[in-house]
N, C-alpha and C positions, 0 to 999 in steps of 0.2 A: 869102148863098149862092144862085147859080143854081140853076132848075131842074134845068138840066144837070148840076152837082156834086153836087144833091142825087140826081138820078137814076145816077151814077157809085157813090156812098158806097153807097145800099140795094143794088149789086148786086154790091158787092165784099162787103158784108155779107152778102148772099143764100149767095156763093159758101162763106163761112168757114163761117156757121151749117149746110151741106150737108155740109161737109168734117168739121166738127166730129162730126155727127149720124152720119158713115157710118163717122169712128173707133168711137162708141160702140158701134154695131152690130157690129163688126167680129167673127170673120168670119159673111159672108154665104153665102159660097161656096167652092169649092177655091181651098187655098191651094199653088203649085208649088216644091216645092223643087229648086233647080237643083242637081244634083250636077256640077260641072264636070271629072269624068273617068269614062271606059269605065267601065261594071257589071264588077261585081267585085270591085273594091280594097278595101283597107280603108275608103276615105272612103263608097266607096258601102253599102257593108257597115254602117258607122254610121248613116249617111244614112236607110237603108230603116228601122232600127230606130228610128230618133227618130221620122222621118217616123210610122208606125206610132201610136205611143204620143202624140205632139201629134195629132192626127188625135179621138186621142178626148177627149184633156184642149180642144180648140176647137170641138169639136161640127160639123166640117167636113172633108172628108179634104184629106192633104196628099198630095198627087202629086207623084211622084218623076222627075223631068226628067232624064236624063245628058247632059248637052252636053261630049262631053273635046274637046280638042285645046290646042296651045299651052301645055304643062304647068298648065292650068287656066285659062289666060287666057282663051278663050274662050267660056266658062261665066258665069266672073266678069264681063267686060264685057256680058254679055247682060243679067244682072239690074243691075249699076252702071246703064245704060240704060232699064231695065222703069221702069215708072210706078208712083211712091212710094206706094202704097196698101198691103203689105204683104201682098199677094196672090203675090209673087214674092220667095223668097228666096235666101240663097247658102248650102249648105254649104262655108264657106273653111277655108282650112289655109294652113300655113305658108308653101306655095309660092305662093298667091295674094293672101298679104298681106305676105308680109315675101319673098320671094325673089325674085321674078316683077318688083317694081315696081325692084327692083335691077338684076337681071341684064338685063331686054331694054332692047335699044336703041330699038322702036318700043313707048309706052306705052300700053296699049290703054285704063287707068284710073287713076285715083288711090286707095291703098288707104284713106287715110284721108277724103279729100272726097266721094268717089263713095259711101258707104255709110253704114250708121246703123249699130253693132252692136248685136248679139241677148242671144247667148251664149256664152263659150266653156265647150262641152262635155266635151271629154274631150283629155288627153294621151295618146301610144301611146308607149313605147321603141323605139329603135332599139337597134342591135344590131352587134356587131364580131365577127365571125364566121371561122374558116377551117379551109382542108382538115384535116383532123387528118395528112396528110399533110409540111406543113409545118413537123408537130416541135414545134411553140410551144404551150405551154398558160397564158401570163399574159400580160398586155398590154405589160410589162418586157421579157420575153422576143422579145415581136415587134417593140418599138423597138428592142432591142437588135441582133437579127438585121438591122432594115432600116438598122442603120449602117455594115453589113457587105456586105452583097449587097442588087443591086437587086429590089425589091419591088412587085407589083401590087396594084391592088384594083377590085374590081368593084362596080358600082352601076344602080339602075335608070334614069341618062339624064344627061344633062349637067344639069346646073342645077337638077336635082332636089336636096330635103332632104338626101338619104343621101349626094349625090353632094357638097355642102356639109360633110356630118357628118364624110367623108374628111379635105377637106380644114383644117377644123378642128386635126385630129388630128395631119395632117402640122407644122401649123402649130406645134400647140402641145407636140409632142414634140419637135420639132426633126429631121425625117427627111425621106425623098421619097420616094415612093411613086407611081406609075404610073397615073391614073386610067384604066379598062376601060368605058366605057361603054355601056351594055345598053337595048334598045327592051324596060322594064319588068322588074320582078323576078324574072321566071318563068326568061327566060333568062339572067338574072344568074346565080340561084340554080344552073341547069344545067350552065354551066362551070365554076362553083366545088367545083358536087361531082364533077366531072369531072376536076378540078383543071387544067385549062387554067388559072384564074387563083385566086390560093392564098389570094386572102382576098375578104372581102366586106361592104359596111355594108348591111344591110335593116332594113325592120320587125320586130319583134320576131312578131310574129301570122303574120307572111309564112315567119319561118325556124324558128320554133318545133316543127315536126314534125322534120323534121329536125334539131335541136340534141338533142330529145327520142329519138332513132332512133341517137343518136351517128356522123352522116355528116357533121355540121360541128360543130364544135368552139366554143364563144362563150365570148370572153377577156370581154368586159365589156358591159355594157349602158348607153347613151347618159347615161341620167337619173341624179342626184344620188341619188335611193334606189335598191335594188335591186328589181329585178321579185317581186312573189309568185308568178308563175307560176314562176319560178326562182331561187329565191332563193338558191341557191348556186354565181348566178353573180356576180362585184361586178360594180361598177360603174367605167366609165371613169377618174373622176375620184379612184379611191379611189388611182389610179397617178398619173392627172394631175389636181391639184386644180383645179376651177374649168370642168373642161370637162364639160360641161352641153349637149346637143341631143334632141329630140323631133319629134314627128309630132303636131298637135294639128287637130283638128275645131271649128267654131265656126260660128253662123248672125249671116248678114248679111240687112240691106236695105237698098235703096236710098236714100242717104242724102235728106232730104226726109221722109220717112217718121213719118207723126204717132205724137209720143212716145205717144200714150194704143195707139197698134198696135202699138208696137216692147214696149209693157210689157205687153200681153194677148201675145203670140209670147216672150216673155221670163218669162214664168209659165207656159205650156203648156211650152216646154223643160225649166225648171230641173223641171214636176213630173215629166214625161217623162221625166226621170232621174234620179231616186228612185223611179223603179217597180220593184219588187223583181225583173221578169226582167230591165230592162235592166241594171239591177246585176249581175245574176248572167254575164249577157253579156257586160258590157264586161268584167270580170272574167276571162272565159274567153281575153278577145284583149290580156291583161295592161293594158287602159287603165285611166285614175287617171280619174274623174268629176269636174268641175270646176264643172259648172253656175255660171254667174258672172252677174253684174248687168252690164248692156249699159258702164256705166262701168268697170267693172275688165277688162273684153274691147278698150276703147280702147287704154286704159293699156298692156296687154298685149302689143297687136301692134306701139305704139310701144315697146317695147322688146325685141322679135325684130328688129323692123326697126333701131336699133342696133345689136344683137348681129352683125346678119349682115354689114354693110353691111363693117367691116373685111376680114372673110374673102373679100367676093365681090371685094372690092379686089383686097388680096394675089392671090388666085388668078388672076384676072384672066378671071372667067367672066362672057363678054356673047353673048345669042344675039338674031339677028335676030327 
């Protein structure tokens, strides 16, 4: 062995025992959590709260980032991008892992190569909602009518979940229905109880005052069980079996990211929620707590990402 080789090995060794020693430490300092849409949402609304509660489960605060645009792409390619030390991470959801790497036609990342998963946190229901105006009170009721006269439905944006969740429904009822597409929920929600457009998919947390106020009406809720915040409303699938969608929150990093940091941010989340107010919070915005092992978060989005890939077919939704 030359000099040279031998001078090569001690400092690629130098470099791993560094790497090694600053996983152990980890963290040293503020950790950022990229929320990849506007304050406000529900994601940022989770976001703040985990943030919060990991903050003191890693003896470090976590800072809360909102970088929105491009239905979360550009939040998500900021940290895919960041430097694998676990200093930067992604709050992802469905539109950043399983929607986003479908629908556009420029890929900003890979959902799978580009990240390490954390955790998946929490699922949220969505929600089939309409005027009470409309006369429909079952989900039957409103397949039925839409085989009769034509039918709208409003959503917060093209290529969003909800806007997915529609089409789903059309899909798997066998009907057609009118996509309405809204710059975000707020004004979704405002035509619908306007009734300019007579129905609506949202988040369940988004339309719950309102369902709660009787000024929208909700035939079913997205997910396989029913919401405890309302549990007398069913569920989609109890009309159409097998149809199944959500809204789900999960923490990424950079893939790269030494497993020994991806499992200290992977035990500060799952204790972060088991802390008895975030319980009682997610609780309030009807989500299911999932806390999961960075392996079954893999698993997971490769099988949204399945799930969706037919629907975005058929529908034939591709945005620049």
């Amino acid at each position: 062995m030359t000099p040279i080789t031998r001078l090569m090995q001690g400092a690629a060794l130098a470099v791993l025992m560094t790497g090694a020693a600053a996983a152990q430490d980890f963290p040293e300092r503020a950790v950022t959590l990229v929320i990849p849409f506007a304050a406000g949402g529900s994601t940022d609304v989770v976001g703040r709260i985990v943030a919060e509660k990991m903050s003191a489960q890693l003896g470090q605060q976590v800072i809360v980032q909102n970088v929105g645009g491009a239905g979360g792409s550009l939040g998500a390619g900021q940290v895919a991008r960041a430097e694998p030390d676990g200093y930067t991470i992604l709050m992802g959801t469905v539109a950043t892992h399983a929607l986003n790497p479908l629908i556009l036609t420029q890929k900003p990342y890979d959902p799978v190569a580009d990240f390490a998963p954390v955790s998946l946190l929490v699922v949220v229901p969505n929600v089939l909602a309409v005027n009470p105006e409309l006369g429909v009170d079952t989900v039957q009721e409103l397949i039925d009518l839409a085989k009769s006269e034509p039918l709208a439905y409003a959503s917060s944006g093209n290529g969003t979940p909800l806007h997915l969740s529609g089409e789903l429904f059309k899909s798997m009822a066998g009907i057609d229905l009118t996509h309405i597409p809204y710059q975000g929920s707020g004004p979704a929600l405002t035509d619908v109880l306007g009734n300019q457009v007579p129905i609506i998919f949202d988040n369940l947390p988004s339309a719950s005052s309102h369902i709660a106020a009787g000024s929208l009406k909700a035939l079913g809720v997205t997910t396989t069980e029913r919401a405890a915040s309302f549990p007398d409303v069913p569920t989609i699938a109890e009309t159409l079996p097998g149809y199944e969608t959500y809204t789900w929150n999960a923490l990424f990093a950079p893939a790269g990211t030494p497993a020994e940091v991806v499992a200290a941010l992977n035990e500060a989340a799952v204790a972060a929620m088991a802390d008895a107010e975030v319980v009682s919070r997610m609780e309030g915005f009807s989500a299911t707590i999932v806390a999961s092992s960075p392996e079954e978060l893999g698993a997971h989005v490769a099988a949204e990402m399945a799930k969706w890939e037919p629907v975005v077919t058929e529908a034939d939704v591709r945005l620049d």
